[in-house]
Each structure stands twice: as structure tokens, then as C-alpha cells.
PyMOL Python script that loads the backbone (N, CA, C, O; Angstrom):
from pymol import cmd

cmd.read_pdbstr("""\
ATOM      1  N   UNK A   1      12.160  -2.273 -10.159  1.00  0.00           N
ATOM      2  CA  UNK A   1      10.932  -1.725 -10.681  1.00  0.00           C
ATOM      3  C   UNK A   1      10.459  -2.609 -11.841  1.00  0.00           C
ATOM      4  O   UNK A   1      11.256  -3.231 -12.544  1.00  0.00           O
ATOM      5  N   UNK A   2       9.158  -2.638 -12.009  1.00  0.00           N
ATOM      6  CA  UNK A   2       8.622  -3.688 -13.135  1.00  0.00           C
ATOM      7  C   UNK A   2       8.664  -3.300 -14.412  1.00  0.00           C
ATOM      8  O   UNK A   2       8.724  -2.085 -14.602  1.00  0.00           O
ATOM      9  N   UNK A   3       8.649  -3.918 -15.215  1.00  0.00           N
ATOM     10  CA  UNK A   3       8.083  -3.548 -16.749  1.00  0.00           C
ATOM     11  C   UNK A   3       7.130  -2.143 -16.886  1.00  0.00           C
ATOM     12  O   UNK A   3       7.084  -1.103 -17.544  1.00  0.00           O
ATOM     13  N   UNK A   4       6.448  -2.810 -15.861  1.00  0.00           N
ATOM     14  CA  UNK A   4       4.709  -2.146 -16.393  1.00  0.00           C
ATOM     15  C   UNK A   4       4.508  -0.961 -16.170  1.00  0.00           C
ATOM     16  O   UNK A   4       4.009  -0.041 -16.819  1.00  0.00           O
ATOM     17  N   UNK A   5       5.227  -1.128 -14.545  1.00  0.00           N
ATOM     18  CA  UNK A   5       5.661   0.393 -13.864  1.00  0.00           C
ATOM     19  C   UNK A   5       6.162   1.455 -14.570  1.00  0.00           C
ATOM     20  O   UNK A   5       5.750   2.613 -14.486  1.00  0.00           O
ATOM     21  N   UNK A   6       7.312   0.942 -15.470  1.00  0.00           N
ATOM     22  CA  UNK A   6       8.562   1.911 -15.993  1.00  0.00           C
ATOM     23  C   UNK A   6       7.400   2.685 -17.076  1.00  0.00           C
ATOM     24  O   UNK A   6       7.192   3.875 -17.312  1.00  0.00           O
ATOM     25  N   UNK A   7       6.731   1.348 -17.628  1.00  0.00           N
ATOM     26  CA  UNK A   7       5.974   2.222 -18.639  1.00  0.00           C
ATOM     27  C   UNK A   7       4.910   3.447 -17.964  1.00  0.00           C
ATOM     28  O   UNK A   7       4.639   4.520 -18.502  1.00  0.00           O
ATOM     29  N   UNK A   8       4.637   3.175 -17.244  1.00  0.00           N
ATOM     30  CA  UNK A   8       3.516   4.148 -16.711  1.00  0.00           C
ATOM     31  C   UNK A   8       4.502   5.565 -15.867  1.00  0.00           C
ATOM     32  O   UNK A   8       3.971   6.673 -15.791  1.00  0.00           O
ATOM     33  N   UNK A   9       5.405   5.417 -15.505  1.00  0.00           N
ATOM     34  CA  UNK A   9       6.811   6.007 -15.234  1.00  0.00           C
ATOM     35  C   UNK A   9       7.025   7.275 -16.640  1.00  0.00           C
ATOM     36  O   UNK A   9       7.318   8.470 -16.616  1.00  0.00           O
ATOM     37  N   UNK A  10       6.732   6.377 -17.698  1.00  0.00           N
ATOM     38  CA  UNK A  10       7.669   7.623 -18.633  1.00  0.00           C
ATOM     39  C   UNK A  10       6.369   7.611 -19.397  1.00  0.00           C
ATOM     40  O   UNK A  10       6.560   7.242 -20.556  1.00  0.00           O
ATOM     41  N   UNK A  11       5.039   7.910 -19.113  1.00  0.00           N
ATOM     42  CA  UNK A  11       3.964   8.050 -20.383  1.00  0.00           C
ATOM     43  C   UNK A  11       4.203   9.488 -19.281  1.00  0.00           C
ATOM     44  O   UNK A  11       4.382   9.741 -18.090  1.00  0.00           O
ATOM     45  N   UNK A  12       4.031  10.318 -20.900  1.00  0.00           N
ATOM     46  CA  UNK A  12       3.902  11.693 -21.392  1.00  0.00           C
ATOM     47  C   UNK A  12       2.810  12.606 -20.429  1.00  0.00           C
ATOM     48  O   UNK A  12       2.979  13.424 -19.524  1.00  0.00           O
ATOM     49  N   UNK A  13       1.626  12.041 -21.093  1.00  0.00           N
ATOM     50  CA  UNK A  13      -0.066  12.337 -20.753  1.00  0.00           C
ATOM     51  C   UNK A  13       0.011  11.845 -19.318  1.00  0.00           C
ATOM     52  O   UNK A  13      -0.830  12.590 -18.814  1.00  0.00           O
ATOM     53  N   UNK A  14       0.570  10.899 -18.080  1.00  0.00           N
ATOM     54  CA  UNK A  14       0.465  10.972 -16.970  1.00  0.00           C
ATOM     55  C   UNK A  14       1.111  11.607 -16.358  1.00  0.00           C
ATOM     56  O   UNK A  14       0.763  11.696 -15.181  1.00  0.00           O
ATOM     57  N   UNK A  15       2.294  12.337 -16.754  1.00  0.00           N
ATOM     58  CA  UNK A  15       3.723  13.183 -16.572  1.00  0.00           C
ATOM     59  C   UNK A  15       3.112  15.003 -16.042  1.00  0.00           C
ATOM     60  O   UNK A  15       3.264  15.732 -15.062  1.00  0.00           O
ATOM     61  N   UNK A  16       2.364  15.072 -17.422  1.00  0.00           N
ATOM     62  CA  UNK A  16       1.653  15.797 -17.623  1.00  0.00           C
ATOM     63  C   UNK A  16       0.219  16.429 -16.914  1.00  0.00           C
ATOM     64  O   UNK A  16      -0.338  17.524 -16.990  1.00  0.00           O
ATOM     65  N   UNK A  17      -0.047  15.277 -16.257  1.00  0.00           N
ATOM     66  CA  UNK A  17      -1.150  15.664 -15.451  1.00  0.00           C
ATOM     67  C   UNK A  17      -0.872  16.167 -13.991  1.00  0.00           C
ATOM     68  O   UNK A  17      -1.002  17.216 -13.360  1.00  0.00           O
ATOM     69  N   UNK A  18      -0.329  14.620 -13.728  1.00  0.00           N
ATOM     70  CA  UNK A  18       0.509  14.456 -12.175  1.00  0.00           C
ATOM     71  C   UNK A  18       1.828  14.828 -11.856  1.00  0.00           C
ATOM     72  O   UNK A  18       2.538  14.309 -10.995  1.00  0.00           O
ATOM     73  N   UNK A  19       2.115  15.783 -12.623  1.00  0.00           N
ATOM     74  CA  UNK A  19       4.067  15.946 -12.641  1.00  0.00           C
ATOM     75  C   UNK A  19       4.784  16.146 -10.525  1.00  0.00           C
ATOM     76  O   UNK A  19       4.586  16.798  -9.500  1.00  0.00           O
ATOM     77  N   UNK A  20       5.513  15.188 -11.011  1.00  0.00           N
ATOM     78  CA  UNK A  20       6.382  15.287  -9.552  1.00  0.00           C
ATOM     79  C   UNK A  20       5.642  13.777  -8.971  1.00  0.00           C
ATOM     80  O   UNK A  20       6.025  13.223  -7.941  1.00  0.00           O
ATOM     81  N   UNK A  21       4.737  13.355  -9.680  1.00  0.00           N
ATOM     82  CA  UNK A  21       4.141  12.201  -8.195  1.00  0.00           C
ATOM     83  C   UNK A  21       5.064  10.975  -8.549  1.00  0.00           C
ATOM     84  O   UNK A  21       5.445  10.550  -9.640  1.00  0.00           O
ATOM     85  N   UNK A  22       5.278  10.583  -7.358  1.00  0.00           N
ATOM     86  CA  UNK A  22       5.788   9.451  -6.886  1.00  0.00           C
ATOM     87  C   UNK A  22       4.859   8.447  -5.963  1.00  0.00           C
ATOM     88  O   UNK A  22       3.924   8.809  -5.249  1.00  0.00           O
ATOM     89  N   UNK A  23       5.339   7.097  -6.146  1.00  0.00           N
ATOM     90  CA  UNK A  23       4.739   5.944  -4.746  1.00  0.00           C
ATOM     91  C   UNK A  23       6.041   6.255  -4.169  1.00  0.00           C
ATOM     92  O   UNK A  23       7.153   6.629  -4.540  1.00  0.00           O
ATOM     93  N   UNK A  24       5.272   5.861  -2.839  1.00  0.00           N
ATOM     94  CA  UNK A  24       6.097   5.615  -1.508  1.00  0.00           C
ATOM     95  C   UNK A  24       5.139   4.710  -0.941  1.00  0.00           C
ATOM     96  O   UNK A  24       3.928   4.889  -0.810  1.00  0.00           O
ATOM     97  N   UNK A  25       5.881   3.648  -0.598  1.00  0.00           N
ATOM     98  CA  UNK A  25       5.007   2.217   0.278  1.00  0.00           C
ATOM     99  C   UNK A  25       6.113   1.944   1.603  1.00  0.00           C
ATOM    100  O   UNK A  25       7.318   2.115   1.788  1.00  0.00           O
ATOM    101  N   UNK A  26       5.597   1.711   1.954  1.00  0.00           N
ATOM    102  CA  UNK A  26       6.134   1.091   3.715  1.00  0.00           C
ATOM    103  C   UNK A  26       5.882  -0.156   3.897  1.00  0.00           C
ATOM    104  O   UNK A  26       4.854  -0.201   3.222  1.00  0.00           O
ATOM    105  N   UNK A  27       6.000  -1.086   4.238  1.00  0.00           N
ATOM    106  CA  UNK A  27       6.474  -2.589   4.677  1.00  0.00           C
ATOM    107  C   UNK A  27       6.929  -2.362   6.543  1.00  0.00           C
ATOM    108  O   UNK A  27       7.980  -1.979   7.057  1.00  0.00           O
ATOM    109  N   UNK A  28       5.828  -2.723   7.053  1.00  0.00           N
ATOM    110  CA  UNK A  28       6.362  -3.321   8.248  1.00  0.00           C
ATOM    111  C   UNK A  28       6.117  -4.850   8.234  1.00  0.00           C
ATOM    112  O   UNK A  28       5.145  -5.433   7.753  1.00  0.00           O
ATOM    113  N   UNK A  29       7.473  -5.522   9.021  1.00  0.00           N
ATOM    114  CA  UNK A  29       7.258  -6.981   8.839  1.00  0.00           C
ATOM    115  C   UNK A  29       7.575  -7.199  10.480  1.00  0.00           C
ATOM    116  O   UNK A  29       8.310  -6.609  11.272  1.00  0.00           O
ATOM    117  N   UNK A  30       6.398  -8.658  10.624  1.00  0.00           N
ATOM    118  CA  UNK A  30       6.856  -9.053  11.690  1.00  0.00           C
ATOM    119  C   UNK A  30       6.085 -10.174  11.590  1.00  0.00           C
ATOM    120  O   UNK A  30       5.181 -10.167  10.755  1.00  0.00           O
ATOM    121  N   UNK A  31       6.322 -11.484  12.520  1.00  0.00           N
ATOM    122  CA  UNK A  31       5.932 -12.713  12.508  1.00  0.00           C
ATOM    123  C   UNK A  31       4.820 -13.222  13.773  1.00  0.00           C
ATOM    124  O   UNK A  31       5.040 -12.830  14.919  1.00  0.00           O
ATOM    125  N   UNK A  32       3.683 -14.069  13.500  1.00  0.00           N
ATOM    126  CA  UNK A  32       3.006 -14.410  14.762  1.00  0.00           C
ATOM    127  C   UNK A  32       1.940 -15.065  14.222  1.00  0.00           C
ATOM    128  O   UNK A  32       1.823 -15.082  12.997  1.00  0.00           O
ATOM    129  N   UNK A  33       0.859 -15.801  15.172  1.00  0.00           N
ATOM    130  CA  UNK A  33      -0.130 -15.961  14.686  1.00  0.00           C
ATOM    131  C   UNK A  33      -1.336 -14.518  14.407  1.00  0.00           C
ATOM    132  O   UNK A  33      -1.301 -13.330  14.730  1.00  0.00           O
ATOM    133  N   UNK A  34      -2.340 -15.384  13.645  1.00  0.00           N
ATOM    134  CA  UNK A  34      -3.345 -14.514  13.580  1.00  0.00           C
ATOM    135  C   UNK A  34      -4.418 -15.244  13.204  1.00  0.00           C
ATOM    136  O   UNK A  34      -4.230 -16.398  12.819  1.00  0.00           O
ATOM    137  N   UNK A  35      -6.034 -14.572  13.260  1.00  0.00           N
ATOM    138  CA  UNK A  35      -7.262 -15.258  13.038  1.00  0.00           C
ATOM    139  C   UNK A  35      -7.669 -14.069  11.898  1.00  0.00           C
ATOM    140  O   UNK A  35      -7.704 -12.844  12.005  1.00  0.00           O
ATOM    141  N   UNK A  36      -8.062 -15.295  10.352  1.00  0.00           N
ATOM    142  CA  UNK A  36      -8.342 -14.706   9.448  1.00  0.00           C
ATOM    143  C   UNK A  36     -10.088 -15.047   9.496  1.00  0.00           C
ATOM    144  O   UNK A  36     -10.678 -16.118   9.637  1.00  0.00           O
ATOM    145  N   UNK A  37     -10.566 -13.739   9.326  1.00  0.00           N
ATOM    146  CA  UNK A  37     -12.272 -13.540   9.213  1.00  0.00           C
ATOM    147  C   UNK A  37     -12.642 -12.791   7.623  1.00  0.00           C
ATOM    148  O   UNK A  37     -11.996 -11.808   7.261  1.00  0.00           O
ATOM    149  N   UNK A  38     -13.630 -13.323   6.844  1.00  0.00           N
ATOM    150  CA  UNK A  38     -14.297 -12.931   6.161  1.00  0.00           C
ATOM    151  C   UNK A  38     -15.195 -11.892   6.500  1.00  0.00           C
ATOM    152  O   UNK A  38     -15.752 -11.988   7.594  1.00  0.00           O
ATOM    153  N   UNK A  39     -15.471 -10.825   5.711  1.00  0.00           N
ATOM    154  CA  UNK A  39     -15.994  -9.373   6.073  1.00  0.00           C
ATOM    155  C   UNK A  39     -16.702  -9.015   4.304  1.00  0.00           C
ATOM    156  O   UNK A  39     -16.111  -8.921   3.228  1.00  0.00           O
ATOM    157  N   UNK A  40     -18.376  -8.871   4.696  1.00  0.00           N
ATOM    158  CA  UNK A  40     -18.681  -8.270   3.454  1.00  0.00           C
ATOM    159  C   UNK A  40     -19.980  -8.722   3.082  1.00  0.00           C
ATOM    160  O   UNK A  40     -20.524  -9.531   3.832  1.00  0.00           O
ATOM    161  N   UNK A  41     -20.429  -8.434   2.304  1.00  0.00           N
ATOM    162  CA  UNK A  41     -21.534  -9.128   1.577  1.00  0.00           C
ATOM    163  C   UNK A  41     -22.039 -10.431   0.851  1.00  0.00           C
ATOM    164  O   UNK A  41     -21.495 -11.522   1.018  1.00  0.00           O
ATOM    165  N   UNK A  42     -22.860 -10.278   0.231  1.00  0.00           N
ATOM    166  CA  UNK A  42     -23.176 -11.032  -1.035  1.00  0.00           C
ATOM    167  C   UNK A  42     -22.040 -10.373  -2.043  1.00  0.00           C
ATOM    168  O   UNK A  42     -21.065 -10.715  -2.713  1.00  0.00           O
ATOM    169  N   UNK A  43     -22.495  -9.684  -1.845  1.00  0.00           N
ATOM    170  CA  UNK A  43     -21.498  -9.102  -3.763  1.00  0.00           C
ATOM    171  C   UNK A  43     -20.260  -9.135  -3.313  1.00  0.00           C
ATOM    172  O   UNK A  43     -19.547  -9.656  -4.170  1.00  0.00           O
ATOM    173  N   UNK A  44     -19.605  -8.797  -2.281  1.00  0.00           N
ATOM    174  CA  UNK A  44     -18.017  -8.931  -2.012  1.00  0.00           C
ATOM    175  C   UNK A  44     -17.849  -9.539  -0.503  1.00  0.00           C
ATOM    176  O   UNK A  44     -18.400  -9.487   0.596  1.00  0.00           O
ATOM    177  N   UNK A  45     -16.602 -10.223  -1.236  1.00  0.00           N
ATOM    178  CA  UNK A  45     -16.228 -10.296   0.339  1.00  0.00           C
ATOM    179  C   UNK A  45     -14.272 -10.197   0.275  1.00  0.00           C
ATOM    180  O   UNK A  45     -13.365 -10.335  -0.545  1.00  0.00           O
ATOM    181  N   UNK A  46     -14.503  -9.815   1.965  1.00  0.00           N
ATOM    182  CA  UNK A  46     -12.575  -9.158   2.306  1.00  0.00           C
ATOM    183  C   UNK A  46     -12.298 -10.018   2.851  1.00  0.00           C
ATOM    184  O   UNK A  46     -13.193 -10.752   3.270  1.00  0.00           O
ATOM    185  N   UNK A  47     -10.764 -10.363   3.129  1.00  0.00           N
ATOM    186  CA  UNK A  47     -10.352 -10.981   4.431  1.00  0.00           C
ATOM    187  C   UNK A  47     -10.081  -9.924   5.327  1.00  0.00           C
ATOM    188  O   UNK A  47      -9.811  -8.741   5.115  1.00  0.00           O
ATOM    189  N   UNK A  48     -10.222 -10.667   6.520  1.00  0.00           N
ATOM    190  CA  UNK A  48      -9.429  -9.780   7.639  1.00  0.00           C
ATOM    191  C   UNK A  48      -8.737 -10.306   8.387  1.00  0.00           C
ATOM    192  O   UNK A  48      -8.996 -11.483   8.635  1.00  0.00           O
ATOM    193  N   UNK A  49      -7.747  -9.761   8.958  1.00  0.00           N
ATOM    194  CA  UNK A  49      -6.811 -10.540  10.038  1.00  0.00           C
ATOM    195  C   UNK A  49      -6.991  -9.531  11.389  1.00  0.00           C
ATOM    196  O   UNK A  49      -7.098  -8.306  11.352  1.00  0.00           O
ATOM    197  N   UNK A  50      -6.996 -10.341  12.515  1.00  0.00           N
ATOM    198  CA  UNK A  50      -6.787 -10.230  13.870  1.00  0.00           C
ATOM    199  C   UNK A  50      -5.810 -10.307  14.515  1.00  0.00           C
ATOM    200  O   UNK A  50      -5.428 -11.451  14.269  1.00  0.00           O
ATOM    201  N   UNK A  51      -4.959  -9.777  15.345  1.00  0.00           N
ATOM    202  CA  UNK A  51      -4.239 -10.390  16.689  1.00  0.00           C
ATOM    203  C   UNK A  51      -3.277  -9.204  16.939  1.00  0.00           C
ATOM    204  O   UNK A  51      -3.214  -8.264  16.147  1.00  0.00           O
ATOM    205  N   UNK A  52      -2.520  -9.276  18.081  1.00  0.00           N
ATOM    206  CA  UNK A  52      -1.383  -8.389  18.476  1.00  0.00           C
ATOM    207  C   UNK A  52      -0.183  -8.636  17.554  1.00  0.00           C
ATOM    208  O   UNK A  52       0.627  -7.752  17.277  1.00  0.00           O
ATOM    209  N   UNK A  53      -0.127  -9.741  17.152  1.00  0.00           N
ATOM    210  CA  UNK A  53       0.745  -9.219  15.391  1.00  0.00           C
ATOM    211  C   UNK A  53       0.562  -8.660  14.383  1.00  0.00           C
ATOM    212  O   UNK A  53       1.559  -8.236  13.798  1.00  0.00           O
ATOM    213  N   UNK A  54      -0.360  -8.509  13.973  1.00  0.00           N
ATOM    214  CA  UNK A  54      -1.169  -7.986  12.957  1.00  0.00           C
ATOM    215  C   UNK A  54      -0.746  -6.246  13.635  1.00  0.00           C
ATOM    216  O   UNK A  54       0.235  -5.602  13.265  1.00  0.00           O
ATOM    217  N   UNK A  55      -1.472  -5.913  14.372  1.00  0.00           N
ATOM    218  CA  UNK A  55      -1.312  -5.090  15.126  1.00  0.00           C
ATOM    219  C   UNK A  55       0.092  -4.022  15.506  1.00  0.00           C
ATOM    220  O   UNK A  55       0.187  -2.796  15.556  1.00  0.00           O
ATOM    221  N   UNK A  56       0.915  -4.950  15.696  1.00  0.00           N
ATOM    222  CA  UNK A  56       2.752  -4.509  15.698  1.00  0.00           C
ATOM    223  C   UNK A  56       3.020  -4.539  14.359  1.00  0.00           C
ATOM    224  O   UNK A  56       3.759  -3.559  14.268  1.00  0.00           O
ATOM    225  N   UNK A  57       2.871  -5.265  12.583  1.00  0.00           N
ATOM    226  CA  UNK A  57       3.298  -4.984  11.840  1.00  0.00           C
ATOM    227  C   UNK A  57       2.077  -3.649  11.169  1.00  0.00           C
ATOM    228  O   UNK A  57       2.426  -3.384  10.019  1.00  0.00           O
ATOM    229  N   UNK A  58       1.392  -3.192  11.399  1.00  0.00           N
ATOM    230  CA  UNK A  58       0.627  -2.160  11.131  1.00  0.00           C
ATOM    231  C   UNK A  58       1.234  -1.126  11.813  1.00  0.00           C
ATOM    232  O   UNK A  58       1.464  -0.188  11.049  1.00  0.00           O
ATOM    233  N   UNK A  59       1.592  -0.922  12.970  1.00  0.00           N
ATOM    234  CA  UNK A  59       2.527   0.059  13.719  1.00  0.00           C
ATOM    235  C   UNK A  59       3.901   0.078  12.999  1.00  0.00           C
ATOM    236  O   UNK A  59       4.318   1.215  12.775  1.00  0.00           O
ATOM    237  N   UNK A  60       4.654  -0.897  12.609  1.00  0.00           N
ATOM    238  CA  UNK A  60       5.572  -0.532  11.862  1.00  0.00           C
ATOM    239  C   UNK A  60       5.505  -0.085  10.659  1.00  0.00           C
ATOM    240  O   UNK A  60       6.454   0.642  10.364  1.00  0.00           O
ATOM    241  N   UNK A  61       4.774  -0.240   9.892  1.00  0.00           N
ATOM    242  CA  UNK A  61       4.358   0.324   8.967  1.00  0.00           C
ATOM    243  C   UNK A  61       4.235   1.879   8.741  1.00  0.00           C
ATOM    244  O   UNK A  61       4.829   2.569   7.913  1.00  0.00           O
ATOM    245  N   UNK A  62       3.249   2.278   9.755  1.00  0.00           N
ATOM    246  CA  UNK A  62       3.196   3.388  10.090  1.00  0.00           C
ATOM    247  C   UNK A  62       4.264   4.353  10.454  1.00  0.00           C
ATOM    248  O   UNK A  62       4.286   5.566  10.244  1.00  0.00           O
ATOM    249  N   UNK A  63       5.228   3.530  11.090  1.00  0.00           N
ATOM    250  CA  UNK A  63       6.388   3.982  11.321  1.00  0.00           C
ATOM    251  C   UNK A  63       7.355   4.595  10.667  1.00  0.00           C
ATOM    252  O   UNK A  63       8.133   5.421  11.143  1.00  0.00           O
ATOM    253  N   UNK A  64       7.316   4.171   9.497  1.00  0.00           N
ATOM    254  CA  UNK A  64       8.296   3.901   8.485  1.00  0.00           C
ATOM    255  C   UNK A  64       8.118   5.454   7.311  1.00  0.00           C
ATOM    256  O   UNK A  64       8.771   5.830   6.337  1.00  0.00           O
ATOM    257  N   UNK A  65       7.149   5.895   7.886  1.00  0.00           N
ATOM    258  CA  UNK A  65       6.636   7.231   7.586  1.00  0.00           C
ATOM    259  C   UNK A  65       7.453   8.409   8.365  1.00  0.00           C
ATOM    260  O   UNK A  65       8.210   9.255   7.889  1.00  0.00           O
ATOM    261  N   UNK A  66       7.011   8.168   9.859  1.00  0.00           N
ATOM    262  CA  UNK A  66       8.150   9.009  10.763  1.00  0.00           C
ATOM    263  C   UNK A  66       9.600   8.710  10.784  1.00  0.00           C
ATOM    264  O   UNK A  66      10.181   9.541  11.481  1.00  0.00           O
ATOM    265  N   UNK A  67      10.388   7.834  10.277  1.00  0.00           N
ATOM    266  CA  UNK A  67      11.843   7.357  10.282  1.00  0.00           C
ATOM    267  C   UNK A  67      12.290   7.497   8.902  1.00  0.00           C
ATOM    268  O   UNK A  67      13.457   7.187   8.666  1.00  0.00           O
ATOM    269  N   UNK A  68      11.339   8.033   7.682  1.00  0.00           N
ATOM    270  CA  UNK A  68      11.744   8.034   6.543  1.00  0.00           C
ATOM    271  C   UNK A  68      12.113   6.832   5.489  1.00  0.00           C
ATOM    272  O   UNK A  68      12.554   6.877   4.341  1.00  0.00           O
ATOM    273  N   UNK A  69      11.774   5.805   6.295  1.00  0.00           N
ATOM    274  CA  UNK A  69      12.493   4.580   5.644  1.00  0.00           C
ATOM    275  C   UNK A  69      11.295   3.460   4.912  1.00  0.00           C
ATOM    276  O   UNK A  69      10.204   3.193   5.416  1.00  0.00           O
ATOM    277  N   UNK A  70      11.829   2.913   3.613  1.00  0.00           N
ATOM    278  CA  UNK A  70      10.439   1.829   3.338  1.00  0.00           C
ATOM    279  C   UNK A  70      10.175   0.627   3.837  1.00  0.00           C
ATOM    280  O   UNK A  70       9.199  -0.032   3.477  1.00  0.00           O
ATOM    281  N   UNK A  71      11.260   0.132   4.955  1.00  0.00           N
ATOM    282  CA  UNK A  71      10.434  -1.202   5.437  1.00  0.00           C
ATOM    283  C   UNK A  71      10.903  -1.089   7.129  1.00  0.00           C
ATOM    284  O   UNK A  71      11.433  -0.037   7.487  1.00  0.00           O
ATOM    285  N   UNK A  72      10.738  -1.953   7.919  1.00  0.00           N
ATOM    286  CA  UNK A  72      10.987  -1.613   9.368  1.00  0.00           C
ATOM    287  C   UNK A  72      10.498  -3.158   9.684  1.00  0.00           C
ATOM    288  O   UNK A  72       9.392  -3.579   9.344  1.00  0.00           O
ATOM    289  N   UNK A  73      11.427  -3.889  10.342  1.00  0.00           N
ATOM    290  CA  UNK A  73      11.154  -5.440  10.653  1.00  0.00           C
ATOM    291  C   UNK A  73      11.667  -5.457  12.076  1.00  0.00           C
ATOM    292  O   UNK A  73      12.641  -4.826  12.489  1.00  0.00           O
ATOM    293  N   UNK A  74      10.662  -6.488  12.962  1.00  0.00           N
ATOM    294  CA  UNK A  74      11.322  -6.922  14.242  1.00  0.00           C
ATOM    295  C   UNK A  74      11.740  -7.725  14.725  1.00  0.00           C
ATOM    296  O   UNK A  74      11.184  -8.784  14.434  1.00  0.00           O
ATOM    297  N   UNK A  75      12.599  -7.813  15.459  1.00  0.00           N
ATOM    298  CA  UNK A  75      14.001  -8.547  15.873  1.00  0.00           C
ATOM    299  C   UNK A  75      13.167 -10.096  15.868  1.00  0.00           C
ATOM    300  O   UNK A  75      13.828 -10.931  15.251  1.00  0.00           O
ATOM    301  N   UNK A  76      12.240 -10.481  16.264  1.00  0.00           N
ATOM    302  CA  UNK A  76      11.562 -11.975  16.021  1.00  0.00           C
ATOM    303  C   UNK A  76      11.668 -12.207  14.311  1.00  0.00           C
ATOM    304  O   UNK A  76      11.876 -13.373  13.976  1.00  0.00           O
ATOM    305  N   UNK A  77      11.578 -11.472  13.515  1.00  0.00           N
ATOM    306  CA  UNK A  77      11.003 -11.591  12.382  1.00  0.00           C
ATOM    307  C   UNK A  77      12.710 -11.572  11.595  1.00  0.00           C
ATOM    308  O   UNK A  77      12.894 -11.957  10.441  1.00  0.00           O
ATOM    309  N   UNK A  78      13.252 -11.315  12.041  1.00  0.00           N
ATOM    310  CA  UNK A  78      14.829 -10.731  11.594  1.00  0.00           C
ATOM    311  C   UNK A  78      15.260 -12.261  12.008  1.00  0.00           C
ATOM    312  O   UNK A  78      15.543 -13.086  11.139  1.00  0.00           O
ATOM    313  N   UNK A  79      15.284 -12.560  13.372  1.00  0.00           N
ATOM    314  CA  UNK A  79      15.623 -13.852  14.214  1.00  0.00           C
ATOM    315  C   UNK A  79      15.170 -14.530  12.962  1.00  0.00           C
ATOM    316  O   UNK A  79      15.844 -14.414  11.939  1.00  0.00           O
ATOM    317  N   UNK A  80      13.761 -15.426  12.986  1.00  0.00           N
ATOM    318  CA  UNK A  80      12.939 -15.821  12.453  1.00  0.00           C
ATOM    319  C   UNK A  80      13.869 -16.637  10.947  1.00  0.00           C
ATOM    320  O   UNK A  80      14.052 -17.843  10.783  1.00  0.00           O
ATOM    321  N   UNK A  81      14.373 -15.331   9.910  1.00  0.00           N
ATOM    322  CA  UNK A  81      15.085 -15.197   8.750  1.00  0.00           C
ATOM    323  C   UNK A  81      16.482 -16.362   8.649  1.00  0.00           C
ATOM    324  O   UNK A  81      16.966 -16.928   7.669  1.00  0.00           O
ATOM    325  N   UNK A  82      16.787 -16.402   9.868  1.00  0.00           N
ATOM    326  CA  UNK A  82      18.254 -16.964  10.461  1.00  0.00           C
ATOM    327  C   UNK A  82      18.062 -17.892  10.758  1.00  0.00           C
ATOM    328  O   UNK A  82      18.746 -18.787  10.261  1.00  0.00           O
ATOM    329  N   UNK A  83      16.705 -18.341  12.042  1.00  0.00           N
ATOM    330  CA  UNK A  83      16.766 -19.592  12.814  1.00  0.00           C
ATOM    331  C   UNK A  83      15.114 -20.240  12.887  1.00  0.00           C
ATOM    332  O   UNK A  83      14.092 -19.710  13.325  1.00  0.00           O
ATOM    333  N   UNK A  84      15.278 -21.258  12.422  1.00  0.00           N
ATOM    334  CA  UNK A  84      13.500 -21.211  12.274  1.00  0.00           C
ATOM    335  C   UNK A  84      13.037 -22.073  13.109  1.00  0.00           C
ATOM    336  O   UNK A  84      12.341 -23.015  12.732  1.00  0.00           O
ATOM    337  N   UNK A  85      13.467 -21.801  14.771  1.00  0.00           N
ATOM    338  CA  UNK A  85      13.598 -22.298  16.225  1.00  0.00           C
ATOM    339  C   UNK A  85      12.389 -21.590  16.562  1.00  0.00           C
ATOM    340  O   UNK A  85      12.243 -21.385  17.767  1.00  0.00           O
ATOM    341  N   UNK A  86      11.152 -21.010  15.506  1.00  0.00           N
ATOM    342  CA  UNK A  86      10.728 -19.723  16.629  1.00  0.00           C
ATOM    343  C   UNK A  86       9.237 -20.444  17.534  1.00  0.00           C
ATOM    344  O   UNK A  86       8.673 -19.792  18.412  1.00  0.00           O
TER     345      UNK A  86
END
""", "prot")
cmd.dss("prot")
cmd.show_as("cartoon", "prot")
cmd.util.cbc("prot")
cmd.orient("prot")
């Protein structure tokens, strides 16, 4: 956990408002290509990503909600970590 976090962790006045809240984040990981597109205006602009990877680490993600757990990686992406044959 960070510095910054801990502090915002033990202030009083946010304790106090929000008592009991917690983050919970999910991490699905997985490896592939993808096509990054700009999305937005003049005043802003997003990236976006495309493809059936993008796609499978958003499903894991999601996942990680129904299995209780914060990250969920697939066996390419696990491989991947080990052998960088991919």
C-alpha cells in the first residue's frame, strides 16, 4: 500500500463519513495484439483498444469478482512470464 493511500486510510473526517469502505480492484492479465484508436473531442481525447485480447483480459477481470480473487491471468500470459517464445 502507498504512502498516500495509508494517509487517506487513517484520516478521521473520511472514516467518518464513509466508515467500512474499502477498494477492491481486479486485474485480469493476458497477452496479444491490439489496435489502439483515439476517441473524443477537441477538448479531450481517450485511447481505446480493440481486439479479442483486449476482450479476454476484460472477461477476466470481471471474473475475478465471481471467484473472489484480485487478479486472474492466462496460461499464454503465465507461459509468456517464463518463455518469451510467444
Amino acid at each position: 500500500m502507498s504512502n498516500k493511500l495509508v494517509k487517506y486510510n487513517n484520516n478521521p473526517q473520511l472514516n467518518a463519513k464513509y466508515p467500512n469502505y474499502s477498494v477492491n480492484m481486479g486485474m485480469g492479465l493476458h497477452i496479444g495484439w491490439a489496435i489502439e484508436g483515439a476517441i473524443g473531442s477537441n477538448f479531450k481525447i481517450d485511447a481505446s483498444y480493440l481486439s479479442p485480447n483486449v476482450n479476454i483480459s476484460a472477461r477476466l477481470m470481471a471474473a475475478t469478482k465471481q471467484f473472489g480473487v484480485n487478479i486472474l491471468l492466462t496460461y499464454t500470459f503465465f507461459n509468456f512470464l517464463f518463455n518469451e517464445n510467444l
